[in-house]
C-alpha positions as CSV (number, residue, x, y, z in Angstrom):
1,X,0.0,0.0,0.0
2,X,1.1,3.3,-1.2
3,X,1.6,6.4,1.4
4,X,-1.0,7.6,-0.6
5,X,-3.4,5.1,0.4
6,X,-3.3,5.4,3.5
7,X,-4.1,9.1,4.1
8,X,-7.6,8.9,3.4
9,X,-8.1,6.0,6.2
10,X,-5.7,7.8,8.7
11,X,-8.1,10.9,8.2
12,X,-10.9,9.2,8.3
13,X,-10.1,7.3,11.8
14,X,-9.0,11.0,12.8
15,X,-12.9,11.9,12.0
16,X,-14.1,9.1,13.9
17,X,-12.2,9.5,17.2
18,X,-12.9,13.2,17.1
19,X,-16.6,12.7,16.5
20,X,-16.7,10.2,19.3
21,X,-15.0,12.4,21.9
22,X,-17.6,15.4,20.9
23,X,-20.4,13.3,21.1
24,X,-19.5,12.3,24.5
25,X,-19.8,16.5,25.6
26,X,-23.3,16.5,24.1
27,X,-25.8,17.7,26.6
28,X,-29.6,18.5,26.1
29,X,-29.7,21.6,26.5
30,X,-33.7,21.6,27.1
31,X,-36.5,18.6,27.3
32,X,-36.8,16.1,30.1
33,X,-37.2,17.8,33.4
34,X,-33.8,17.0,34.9
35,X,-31.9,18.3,31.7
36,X,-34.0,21.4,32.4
37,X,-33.2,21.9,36.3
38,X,-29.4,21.2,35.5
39,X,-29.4,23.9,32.6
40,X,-31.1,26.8,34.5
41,X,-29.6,25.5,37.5
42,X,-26.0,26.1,35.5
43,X,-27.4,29.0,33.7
44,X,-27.8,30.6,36.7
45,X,-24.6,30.0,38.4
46,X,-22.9,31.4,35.1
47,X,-25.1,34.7,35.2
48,X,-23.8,35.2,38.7
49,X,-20.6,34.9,37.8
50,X,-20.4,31.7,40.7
51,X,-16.7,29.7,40.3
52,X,-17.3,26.4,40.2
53,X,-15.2,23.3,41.1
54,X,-17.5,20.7,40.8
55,X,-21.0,21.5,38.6
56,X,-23.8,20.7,40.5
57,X,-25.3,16.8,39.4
58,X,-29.1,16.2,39.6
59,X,-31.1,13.4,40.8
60,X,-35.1,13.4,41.2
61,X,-36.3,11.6,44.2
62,X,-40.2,12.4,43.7
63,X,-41.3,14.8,44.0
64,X,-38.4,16.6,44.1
65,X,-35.5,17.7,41.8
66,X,-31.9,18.4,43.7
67,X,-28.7,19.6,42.0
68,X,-25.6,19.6,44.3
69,X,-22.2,21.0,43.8
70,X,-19.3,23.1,45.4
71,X,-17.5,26.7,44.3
72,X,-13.7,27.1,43.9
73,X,-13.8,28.7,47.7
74,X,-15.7,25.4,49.3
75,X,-18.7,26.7,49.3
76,X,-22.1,24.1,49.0
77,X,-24.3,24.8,45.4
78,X,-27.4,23.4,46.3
79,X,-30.4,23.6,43.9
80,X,-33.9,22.0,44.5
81,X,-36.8,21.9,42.0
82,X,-40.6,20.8,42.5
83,X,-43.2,20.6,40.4
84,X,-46.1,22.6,40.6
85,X,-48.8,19.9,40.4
86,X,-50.9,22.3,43.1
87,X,-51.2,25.1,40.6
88,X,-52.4,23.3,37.5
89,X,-49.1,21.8,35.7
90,X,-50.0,19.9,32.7
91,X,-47.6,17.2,31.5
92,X,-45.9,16.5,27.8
93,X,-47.1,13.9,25.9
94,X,-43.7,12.2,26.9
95,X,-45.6,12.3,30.8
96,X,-42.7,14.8,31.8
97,X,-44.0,18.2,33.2
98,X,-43.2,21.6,31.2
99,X,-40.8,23.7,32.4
100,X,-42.8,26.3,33.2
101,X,-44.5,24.1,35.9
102,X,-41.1,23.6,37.6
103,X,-39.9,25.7,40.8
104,X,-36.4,26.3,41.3
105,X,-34.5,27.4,43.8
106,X,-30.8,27.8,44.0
107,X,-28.2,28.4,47.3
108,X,-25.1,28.8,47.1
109,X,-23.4,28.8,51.0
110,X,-26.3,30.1,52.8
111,X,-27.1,32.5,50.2
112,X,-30.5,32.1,47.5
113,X,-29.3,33.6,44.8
114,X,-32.7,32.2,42.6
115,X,-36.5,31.8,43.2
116,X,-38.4,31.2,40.5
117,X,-39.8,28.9,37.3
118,X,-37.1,27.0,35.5
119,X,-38.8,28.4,32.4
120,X,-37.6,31.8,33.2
121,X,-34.2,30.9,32.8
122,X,-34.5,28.9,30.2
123,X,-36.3,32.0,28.0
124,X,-33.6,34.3,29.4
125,X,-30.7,32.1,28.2
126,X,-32.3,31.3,24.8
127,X,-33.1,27.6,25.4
128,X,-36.7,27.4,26.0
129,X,-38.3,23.9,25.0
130,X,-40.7,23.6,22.6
């Protein structure tokens, strides 16, 4: 085999690792309720220009949402979401809640830095689901 040859298969097993590495970074950015408390939960942190060490990671333990991280200075990120089945929320067809029907709040030490609908962020930072 000629060095000829061979460059299109060494570029195209470049291609391949490379897409496989970026495909591993891909988040959704809006959707099932837990992408959508992580995102405005991280939204948020970046708007308030928080340092963070280790991003907060969400689990859902019904019926609540809670996100828990730390800050470069050792301070707790803590972020708890709930539905708000008591005020009407209406589900997806998928069974998942809309965003709008999600409270968040967001602490970060002993400090709230957010109150509000997980929609709100999500419209403010361009990523509102559909």
């Amino acid at each position: 085999m000629s060095w000829r040859a061979s460059i299109p298969a060494v570029a195209v097993f470049g291609l391949v690792l490379t897409g496989c590495s970026q495909a591993a970074q891909l988040q959704p950015v809006a959707g099932g309720q837990i992408s959508a408390v992580r995102t405005a939960t991280n939204d948020i942190l970046i708007d308030q220009e928080i340092d963070i060490q280790v991003a907060p990671v969400c689990e859902f333990q019904d019926p609540k949402f809670s996100c828990v991280g730390s800050t470069t200075d050792g301070k707790k990120i803590t972020s708890e979401a709930q539905v708000l089945a008591d005020f009407g929320a209406t589900k997806t067809e998928y069974g998942a809640y809309t965003p709008a029907d999600v409270s968040l709040v967001v602490t970060v030490g002993q400090d709230e830095i957010f109150n509000g609908k997980v929609e709100q962020v999500l419209v403010e930072n361009g990523r509102a689901s559909k």
